[in-house]
N, CA, C and O atoms as CSV, one atom per row, in Angstrom:
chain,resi,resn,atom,element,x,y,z
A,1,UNK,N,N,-7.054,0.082,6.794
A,1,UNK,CA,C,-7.372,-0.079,5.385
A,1,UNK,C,C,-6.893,-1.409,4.821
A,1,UNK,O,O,-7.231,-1.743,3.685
A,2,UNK,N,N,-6.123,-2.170,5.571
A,2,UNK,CA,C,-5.179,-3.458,4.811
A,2,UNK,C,C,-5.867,-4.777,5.686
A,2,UNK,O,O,-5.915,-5.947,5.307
A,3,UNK,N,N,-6.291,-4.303,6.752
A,3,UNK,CA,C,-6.957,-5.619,7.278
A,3,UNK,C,C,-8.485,-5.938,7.080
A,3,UNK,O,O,-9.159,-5.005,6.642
A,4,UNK,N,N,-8.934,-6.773,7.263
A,4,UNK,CA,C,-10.549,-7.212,6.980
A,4,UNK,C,C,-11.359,-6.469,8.727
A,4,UNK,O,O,-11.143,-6.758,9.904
A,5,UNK,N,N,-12.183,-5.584,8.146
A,5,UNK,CA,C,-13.205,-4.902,9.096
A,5,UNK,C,C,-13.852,-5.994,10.526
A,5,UNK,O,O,-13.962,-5.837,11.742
A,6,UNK,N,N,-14.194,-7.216,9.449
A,6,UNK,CA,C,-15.059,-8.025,10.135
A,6,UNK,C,C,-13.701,-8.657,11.352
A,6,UNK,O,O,-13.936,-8.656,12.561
A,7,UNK,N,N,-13.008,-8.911,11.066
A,7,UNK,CA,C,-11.948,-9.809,11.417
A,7,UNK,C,C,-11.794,-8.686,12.914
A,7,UNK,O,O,-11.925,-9.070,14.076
A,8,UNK,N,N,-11.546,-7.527,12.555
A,8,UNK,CA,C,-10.759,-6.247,13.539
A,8,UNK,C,C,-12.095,-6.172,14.262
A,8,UNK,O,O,-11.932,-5.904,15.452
A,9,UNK,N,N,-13.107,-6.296,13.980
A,9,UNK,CA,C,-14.804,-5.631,15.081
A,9,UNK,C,C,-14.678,-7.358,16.245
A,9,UNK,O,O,-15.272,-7.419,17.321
A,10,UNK,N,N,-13.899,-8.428,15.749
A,10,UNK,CA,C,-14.119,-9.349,16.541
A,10,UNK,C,C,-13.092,-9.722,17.180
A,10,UNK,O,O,-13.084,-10.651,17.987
A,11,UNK,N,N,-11.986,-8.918,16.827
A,11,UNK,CA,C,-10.779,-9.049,17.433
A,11,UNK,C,C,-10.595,-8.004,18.800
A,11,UNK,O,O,-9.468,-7.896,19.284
A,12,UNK,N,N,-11.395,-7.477,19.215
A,12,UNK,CA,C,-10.707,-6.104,20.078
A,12,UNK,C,C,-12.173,-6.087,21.171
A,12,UNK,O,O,-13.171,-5.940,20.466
A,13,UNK,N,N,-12.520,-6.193,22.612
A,13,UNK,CA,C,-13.189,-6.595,23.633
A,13,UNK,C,C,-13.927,-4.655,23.783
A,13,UNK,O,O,-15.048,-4.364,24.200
A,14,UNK,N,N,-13.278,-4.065,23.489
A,14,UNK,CA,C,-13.602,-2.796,23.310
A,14,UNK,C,C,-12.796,-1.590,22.753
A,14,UNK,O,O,-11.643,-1.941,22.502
A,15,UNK,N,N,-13.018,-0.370,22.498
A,15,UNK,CA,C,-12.142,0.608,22.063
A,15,UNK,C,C,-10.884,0.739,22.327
A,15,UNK,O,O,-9.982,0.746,21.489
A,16,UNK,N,N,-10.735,0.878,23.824
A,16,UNK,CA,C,-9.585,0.739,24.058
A,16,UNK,C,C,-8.780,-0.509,23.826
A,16,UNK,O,O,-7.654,-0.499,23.329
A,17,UNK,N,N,-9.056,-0.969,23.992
A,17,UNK,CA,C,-8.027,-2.720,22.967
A,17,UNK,C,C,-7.904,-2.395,21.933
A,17,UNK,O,O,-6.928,-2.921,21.398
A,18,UNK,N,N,-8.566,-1.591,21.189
A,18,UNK,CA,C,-8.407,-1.609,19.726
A,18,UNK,C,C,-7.438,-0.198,19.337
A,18,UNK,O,O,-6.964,0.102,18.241
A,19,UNK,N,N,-7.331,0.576,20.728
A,19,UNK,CA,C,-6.603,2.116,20.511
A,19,UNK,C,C,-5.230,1.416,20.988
A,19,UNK,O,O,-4.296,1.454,20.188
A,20,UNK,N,N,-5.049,0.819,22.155
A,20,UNK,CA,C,-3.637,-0.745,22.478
A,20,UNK,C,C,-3.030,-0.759,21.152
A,20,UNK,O,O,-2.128,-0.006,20.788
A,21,UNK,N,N,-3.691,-1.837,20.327
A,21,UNK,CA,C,-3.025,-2.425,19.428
A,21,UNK,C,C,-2.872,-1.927,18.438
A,21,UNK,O,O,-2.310,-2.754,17.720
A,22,UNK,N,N,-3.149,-0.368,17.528
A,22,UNK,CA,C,-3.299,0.782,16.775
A,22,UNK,C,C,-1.656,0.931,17.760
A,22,UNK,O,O,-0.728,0.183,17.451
A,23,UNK,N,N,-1.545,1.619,18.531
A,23,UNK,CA,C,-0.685,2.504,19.300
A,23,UNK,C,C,0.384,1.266,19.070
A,23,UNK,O,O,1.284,1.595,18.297
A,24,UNK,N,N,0.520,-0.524,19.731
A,24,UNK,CA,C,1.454,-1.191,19.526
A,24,UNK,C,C,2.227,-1.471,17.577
A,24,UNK,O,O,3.340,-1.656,17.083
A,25,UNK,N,N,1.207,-1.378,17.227
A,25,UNK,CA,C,1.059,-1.297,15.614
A,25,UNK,C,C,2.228,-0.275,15.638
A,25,UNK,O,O,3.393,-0.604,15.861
A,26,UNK,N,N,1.784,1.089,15.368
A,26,UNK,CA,C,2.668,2.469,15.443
A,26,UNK,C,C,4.162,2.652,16.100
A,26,UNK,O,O,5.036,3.383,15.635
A,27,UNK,N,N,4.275,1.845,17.270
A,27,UNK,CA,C,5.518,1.616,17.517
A,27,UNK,C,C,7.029,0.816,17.271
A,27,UNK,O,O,8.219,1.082,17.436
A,28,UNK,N,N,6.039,-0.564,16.670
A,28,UNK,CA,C,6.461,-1.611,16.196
A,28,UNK,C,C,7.036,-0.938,14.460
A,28,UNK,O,O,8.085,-1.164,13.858
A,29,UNK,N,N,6.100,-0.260,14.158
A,29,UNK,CA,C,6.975,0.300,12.705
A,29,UNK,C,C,7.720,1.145,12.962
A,29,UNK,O,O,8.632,1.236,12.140
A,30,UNK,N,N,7.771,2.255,14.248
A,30,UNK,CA,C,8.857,2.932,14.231
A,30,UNK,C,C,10.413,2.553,14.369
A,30,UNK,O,O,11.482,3.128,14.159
A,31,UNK,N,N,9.988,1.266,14.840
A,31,UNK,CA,C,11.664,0.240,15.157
A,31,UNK,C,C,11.921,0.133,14.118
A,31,UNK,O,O,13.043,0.611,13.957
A,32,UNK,N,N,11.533,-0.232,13.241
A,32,UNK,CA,C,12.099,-0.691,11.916
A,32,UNK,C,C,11.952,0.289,10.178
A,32,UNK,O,O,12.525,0.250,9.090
A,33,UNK,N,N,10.772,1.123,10.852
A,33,UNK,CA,C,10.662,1.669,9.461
A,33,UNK,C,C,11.374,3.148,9.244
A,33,UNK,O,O,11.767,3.642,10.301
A,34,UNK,N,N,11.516,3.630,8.521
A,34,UNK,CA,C,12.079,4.980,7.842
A,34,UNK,C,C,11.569,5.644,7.510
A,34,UNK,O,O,11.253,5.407,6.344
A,35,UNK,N,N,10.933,7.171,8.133
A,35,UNK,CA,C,10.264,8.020,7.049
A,35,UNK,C,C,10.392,7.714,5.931
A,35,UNK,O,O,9.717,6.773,5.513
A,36,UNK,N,N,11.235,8.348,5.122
A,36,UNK,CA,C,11.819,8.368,4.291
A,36,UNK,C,C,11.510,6.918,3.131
A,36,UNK,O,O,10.962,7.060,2.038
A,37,UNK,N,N,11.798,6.133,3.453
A,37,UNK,CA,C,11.275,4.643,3.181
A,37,UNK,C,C,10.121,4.631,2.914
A,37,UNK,O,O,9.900,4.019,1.869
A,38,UNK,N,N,9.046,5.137,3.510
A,38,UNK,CA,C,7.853,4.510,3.733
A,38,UNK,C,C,6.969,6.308,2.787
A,38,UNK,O,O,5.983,6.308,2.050
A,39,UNK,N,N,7.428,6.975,3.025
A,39,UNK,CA,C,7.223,7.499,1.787
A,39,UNK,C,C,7.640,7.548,0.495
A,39,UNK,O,O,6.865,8.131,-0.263
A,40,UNK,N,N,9.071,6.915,-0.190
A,40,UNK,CA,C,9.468,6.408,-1.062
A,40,UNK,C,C,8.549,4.910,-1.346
A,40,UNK,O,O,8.620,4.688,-2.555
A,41,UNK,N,N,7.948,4.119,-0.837
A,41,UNK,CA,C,7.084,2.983,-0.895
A,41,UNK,C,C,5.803,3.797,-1.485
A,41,UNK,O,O,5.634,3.794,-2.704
A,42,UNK,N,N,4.949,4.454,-0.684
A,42,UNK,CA,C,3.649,5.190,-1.041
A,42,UNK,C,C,4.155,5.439,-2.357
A,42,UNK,O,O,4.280,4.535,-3.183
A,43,UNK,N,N,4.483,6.772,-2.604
A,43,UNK,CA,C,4.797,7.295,-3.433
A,43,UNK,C,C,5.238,6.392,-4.320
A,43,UNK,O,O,4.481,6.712,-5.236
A,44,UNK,N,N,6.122,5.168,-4.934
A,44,UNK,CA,C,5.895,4.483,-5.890
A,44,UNK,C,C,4.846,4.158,-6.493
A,44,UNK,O,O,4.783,4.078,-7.720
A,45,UNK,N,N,3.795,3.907,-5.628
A,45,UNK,CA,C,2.664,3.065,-5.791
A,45,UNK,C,C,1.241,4.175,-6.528
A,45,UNK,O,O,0.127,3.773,-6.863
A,46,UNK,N,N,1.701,5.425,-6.595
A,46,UNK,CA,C,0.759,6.531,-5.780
A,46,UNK,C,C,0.248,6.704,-7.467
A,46,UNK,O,O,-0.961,6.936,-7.469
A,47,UNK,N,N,0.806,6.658,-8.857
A,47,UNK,CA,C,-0.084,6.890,-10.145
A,47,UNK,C,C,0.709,5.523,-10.805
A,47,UNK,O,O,1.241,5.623,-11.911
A,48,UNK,N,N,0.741,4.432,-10.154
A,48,UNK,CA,C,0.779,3.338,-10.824
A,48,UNK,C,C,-0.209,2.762,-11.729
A,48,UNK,O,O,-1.077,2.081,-11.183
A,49,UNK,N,N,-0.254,2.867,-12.770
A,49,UNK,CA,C,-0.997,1.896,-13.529
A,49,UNK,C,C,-0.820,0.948,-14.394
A,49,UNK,O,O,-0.290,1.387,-15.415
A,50,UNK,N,N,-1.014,-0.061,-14.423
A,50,UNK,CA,C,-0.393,-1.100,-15.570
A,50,UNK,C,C,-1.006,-1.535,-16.695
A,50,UNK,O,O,-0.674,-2.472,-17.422
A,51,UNK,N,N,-2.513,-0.317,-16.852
A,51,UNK,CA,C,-4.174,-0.889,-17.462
A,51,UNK,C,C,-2.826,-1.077,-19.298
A,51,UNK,O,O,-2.644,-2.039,-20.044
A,52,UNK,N,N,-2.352,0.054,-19.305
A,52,UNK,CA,C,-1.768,0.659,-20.832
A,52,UNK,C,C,-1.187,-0.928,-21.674
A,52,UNK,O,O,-1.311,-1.261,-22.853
A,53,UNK,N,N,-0.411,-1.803,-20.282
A,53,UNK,CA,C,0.280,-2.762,-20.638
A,53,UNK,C,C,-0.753,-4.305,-21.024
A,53,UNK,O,O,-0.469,-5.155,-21.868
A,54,UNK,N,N,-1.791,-4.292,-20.244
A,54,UNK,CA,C,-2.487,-5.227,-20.459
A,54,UNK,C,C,-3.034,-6.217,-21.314
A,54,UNK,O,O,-3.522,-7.283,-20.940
A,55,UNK,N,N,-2.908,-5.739,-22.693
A,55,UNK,CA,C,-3.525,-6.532,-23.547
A,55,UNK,C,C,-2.359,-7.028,-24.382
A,55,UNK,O,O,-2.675,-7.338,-25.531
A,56,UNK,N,N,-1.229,-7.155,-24.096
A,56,UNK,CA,C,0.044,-7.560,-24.183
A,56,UNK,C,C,0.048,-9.020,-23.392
A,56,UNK,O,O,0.433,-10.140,-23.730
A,57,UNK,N,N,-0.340,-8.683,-22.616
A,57,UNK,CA,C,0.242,-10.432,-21.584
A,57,UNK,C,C,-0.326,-11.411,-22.720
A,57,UNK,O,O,-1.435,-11.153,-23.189
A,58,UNK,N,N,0.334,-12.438,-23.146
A,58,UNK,CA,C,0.064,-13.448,-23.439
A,58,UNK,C,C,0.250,-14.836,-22.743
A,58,UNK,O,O,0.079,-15.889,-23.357
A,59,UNK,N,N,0.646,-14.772,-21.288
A,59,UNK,CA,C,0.571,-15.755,-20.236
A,59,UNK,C,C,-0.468,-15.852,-19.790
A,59,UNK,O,O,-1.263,-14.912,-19.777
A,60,UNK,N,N,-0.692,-16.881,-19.367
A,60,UNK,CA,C,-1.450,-17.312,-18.310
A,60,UNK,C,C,-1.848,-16.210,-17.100
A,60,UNK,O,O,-0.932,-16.121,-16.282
A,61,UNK,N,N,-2.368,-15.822,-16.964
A,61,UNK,CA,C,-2.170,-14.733,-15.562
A,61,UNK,C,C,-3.601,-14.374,-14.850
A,61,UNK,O,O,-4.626,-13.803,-15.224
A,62,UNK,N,N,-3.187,-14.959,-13.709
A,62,UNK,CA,C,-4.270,-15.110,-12.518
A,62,UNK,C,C,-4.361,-13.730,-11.516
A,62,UNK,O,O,-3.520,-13.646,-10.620
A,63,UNK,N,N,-5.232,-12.803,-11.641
A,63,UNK,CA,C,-5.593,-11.805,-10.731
A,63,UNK,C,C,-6.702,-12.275,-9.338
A,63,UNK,O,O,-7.846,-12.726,-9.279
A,64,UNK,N,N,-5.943,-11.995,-8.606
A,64,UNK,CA,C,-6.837,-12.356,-7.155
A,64,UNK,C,C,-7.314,-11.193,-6.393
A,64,UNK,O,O,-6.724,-10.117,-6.490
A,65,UNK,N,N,-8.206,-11.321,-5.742
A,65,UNK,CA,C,-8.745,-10.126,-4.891
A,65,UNK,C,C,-9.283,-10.846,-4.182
A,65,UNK,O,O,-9.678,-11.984,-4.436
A,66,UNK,N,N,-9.375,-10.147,-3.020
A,66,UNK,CA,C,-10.290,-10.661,-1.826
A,66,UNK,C,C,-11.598,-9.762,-1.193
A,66,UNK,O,O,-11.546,-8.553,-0.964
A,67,UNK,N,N,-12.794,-10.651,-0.962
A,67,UNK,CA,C,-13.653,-9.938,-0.692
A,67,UNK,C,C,-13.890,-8.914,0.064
A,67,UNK,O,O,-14.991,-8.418,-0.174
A,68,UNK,N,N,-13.097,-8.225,1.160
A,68,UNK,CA,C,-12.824,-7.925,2.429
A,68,UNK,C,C,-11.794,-7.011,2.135
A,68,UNK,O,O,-11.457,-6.382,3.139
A,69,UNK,N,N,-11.039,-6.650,0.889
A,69,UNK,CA,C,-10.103,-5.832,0.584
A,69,UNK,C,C,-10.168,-4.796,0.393
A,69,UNK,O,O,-10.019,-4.441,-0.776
A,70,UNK,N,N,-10.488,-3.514,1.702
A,70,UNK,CA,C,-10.718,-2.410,1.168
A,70,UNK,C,C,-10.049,-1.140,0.108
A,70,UNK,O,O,-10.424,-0.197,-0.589
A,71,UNK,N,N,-8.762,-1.879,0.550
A,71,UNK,CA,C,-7.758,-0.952,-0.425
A,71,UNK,C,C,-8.267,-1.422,-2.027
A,71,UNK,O,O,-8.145,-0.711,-3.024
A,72,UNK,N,N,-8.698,-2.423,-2.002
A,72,UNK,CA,C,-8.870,-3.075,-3.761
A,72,UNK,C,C,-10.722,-3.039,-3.742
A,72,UNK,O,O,-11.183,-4.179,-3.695
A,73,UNK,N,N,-11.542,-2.179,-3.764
A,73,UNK,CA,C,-13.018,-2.601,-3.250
A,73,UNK,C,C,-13.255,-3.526,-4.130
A,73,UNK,O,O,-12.881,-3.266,-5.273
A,74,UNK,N,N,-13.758,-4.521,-3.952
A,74,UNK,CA,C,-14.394,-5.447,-4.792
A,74,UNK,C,C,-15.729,-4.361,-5.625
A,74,UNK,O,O,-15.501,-4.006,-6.781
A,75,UNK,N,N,-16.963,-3.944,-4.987
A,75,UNK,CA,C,-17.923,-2.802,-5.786
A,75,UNK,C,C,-17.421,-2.487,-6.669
A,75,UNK,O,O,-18.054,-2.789,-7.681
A,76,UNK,N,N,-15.849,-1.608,-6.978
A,76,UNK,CA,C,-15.753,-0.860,-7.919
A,76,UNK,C,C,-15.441,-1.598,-9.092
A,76,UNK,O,O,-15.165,-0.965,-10.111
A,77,UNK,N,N,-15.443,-3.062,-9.111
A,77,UNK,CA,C,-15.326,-3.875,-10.370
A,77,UNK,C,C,-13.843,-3.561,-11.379
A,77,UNK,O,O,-13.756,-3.724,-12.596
A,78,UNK,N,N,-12.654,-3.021,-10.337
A,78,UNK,CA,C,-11.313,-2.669,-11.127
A,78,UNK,C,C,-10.885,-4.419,-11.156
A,78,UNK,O,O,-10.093,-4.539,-12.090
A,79,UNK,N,N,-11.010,-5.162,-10.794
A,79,UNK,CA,C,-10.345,-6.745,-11.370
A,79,UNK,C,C,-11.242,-6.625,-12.548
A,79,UNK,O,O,-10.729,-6.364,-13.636
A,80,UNK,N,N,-12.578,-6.794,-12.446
A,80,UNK,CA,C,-12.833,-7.874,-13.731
A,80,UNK,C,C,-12.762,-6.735,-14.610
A,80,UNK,O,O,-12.626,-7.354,-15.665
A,81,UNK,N,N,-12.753,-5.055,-15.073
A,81,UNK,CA,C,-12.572,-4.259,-16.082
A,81,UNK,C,C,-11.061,-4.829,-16.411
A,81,UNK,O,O,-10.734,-5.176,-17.546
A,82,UNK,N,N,-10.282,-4.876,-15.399
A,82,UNK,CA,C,-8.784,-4.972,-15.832
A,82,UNK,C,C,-8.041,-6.069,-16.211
A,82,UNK,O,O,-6.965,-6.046,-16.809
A,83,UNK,N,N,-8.879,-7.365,-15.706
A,83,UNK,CA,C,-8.404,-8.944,-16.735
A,83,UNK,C,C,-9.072,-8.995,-17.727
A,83,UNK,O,O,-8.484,-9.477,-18.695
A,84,UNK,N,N,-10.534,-8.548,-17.954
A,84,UNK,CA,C,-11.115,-8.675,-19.428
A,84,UNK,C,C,-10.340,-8.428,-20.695
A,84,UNK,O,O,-10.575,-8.761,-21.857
A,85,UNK,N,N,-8.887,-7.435,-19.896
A,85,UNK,CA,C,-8.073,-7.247,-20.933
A,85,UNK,C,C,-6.599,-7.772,-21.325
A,85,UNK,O,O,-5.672,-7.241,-21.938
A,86,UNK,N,N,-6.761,-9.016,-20.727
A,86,UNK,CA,C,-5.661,-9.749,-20.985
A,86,UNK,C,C,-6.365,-11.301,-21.289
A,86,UNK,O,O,-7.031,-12.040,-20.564
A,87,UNK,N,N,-5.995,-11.400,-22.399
A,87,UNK,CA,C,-6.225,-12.582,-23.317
A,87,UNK,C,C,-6.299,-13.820,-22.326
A,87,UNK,O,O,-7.411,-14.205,-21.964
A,88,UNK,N,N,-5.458,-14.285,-21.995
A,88,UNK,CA,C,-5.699,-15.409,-20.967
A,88,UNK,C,C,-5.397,-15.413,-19.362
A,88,UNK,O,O,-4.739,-16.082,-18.565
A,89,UNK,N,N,-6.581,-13.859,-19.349
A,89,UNK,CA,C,-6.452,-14.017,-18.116
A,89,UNK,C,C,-8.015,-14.452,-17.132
A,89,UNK,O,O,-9.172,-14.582,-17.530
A,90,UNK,N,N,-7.486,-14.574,-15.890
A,90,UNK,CA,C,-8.909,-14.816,-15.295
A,90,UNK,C,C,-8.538,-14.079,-14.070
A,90,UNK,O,O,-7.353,-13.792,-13.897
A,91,UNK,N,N,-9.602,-13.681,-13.041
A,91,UNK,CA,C,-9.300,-12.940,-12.243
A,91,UNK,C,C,-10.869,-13.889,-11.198
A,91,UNK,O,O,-11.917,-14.349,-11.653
A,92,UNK,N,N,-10.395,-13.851,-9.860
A,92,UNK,CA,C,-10.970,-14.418,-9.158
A,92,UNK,C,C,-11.155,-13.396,-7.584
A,92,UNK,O,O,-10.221,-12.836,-7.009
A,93,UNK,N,N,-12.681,-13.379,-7.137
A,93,UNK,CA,C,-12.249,-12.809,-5.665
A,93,UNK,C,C,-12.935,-13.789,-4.477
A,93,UNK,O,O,-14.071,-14.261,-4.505
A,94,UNK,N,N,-12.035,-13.938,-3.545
A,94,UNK,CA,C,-12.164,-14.927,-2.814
A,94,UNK,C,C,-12.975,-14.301,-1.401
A,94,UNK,O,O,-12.522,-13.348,-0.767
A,95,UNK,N,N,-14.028,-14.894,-1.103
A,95,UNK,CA,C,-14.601,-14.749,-0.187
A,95,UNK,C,C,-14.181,-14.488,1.100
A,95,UNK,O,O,-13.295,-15.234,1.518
A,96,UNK,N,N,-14.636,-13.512,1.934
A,96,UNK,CA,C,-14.396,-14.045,3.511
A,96,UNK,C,C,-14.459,-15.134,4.215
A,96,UNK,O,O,-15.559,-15.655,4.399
A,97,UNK,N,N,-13.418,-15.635,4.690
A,97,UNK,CA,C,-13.412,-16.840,5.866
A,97,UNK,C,C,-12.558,-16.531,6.810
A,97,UNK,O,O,-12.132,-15.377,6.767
A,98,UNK,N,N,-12.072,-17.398,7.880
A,98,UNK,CA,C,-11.424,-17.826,9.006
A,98,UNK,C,C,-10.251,-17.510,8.901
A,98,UNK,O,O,-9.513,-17.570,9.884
A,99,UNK,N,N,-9.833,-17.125,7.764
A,99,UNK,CA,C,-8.084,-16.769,7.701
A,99,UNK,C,C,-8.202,-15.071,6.871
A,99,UNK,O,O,-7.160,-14.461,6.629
A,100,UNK,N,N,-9.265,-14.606,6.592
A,100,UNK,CA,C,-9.551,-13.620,5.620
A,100,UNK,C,C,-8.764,-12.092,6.496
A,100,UNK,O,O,-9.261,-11.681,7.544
A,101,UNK,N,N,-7.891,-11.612,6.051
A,101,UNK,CA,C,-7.384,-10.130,6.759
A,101,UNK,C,C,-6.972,-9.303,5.565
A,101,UNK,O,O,-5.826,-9.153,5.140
A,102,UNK,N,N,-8.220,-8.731,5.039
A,102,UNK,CA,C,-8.444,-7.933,3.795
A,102,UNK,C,C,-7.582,-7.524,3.126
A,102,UNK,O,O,-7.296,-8.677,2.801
A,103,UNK,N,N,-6.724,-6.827,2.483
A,103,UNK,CA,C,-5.749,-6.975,1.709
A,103,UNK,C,C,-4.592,-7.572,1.972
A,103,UNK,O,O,-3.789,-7.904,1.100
A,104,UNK,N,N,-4.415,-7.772,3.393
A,104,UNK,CA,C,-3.362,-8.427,4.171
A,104,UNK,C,C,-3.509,-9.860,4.030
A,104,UNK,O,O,-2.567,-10.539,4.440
A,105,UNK,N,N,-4.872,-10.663,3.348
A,105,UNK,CA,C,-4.945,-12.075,2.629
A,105,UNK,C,C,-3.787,-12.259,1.866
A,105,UNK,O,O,-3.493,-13.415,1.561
A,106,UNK,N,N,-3.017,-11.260,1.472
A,106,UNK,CA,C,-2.088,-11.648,0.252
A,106,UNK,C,C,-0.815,-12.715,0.981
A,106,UNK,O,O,-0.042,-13.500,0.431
A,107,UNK,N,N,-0.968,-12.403,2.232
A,107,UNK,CA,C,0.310,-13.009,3.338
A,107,UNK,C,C,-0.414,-14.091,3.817
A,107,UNK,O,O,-0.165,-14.201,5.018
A,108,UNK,N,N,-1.153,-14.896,3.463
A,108,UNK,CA,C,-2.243,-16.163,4.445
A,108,UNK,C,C,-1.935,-16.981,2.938
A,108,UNK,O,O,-3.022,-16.969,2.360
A,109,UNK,N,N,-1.072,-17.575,2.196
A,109,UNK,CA,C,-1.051,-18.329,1.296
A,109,UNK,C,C,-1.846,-19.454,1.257
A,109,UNK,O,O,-2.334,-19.734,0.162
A,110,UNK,N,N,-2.164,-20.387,2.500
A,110,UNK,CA,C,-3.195,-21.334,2.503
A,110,UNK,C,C,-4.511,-20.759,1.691
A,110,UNK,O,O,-4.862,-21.464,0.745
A,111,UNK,N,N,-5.099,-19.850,1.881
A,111,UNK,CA,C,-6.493,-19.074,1.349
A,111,UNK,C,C,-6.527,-19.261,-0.482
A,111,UNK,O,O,-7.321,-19.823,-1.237
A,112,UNK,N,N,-5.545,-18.666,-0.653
A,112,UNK,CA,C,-5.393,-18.499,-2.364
A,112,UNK,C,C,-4.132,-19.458,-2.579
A,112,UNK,O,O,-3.792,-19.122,-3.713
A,113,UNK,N,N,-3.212,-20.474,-2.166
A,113,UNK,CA,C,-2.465,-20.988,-2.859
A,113,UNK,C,C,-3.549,-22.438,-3.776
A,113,UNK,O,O,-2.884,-23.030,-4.626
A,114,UNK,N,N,-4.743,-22.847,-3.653
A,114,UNK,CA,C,-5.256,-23.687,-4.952
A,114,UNK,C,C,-5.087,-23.130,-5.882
A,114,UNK,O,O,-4.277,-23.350,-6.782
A,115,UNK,N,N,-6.076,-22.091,-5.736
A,115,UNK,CA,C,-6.035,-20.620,-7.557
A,115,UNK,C,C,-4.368,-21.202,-8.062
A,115,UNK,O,O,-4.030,-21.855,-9.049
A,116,UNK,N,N,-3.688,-20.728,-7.093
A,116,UNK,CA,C,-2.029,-20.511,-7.757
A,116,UNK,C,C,-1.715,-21.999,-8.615
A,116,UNK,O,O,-1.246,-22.077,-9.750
A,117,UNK,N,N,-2.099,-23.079,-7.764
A,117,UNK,CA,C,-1.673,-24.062,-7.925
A,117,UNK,C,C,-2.642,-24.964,-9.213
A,117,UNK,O,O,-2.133,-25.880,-9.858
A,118,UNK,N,N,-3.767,-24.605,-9.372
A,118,UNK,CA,C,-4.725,-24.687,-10.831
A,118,UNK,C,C,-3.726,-23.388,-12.056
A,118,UNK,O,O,-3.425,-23.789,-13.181
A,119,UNK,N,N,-3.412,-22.191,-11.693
A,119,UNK,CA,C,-2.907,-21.565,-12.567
A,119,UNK,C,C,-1.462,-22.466,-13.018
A,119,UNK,O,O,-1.048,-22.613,-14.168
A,120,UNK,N,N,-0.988,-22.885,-12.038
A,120,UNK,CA,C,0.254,-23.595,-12.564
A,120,UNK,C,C,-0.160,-24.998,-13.623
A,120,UNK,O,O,0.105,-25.172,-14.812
A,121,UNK,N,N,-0.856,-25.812,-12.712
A,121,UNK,CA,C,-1.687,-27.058,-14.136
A,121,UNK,C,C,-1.527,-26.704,-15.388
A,121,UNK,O,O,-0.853,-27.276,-16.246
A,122,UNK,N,N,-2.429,-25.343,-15.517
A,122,UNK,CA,C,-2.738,-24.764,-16.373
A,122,UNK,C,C,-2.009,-24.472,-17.569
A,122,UNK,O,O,-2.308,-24.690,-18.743
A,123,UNK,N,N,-0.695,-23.781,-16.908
A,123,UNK,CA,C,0.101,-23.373,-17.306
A,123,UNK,C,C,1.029,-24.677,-18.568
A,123,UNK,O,O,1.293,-24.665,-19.770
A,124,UNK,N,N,1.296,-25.843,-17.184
A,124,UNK,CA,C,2.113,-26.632,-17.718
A,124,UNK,C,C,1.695,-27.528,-18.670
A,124,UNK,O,O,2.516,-28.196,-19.299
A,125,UNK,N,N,-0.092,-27.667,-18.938
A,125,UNK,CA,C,-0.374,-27.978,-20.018
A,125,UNK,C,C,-0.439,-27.078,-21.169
A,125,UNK,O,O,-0.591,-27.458,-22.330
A,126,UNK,N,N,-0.318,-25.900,-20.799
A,126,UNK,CA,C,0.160,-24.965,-22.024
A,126,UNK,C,C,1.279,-25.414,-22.594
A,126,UNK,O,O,1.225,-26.202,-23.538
A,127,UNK,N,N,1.750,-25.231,-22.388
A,127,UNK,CA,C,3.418,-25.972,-22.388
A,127,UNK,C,C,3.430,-27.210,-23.453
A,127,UNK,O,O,3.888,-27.191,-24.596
A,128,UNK,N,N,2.718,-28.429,-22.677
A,128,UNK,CA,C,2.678,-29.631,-22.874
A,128,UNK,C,C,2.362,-29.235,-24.204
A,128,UNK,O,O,3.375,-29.399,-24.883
A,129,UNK,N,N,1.465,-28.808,-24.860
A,129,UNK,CA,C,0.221,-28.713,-26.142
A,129,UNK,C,C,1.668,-27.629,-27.003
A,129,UNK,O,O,1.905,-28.027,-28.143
A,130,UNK,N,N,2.351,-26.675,-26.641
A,130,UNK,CA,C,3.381,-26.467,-27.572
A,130,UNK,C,C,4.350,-27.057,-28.114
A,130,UNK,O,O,5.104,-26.501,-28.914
A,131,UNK,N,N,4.438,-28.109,-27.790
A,131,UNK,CA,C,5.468,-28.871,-27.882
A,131,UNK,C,C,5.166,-29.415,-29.573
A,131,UNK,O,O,5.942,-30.200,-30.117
């Protein structure tokens, strides 16, 4: 659900490569992760909403999504319902490419650090103009 489909159908020579690295996946979190943990994580996340707070931001604030993000579907149009409601916000979704691993884009900073780095401009001529 966190990686890009396209990326995983071209990554794996057949099923079994792809049942390998599922199974190495699964083990690799058991070294380090915690029941317990990792249902305290879910479960934070599980009736999060922040829609109530939204029309409050008066920053600058850049929402990103990626095309390929199944956990976030791009179809269901939850970015642009949910920046329309913040005054200066903009919300952007970035296409599939060469570095694209669907919600897991959030860890490939090359992909989306321009956006970040136009939101900062942005920002600091906000700034500039209060003065």
């Amino acid at each position: 659900m966190v990686d890009s489909p396209a990326r995983l159908n071209g990554a794996f020579a057949s099923p079994p490569d792809a049942d390998n690295h599922i199974q190495c996946i699964a083990e690799e979190a058991l070294k380090v992760e915690k029941a317990n943990d990792v249902l305290w994580e879910f479960d934070a996340s599980r009736d999060y909403d922040p829609s109530a707070g939204l029309g409050l931001i008066d920053a600058p604030l850049l929402a990103v999504n990626f095309a390929d993000d199944e956990l976030n579907p791009v179809e269901l149009g939850g970015l642009e319902r949910a920046i329309a409601r913040v005054r200066h916000g903009r919300g952007i979704t970035l296409p599939v490419g060469p570095n694209s691993r669907g919600h897991q884009t959030l860890a490939v900073a090359e992909v989306w650090q321009d956006c970040v780095r136009q939101l900062l401009h942005q920002t600091e001529k906000r700034q500039a103009t209060s003065r």
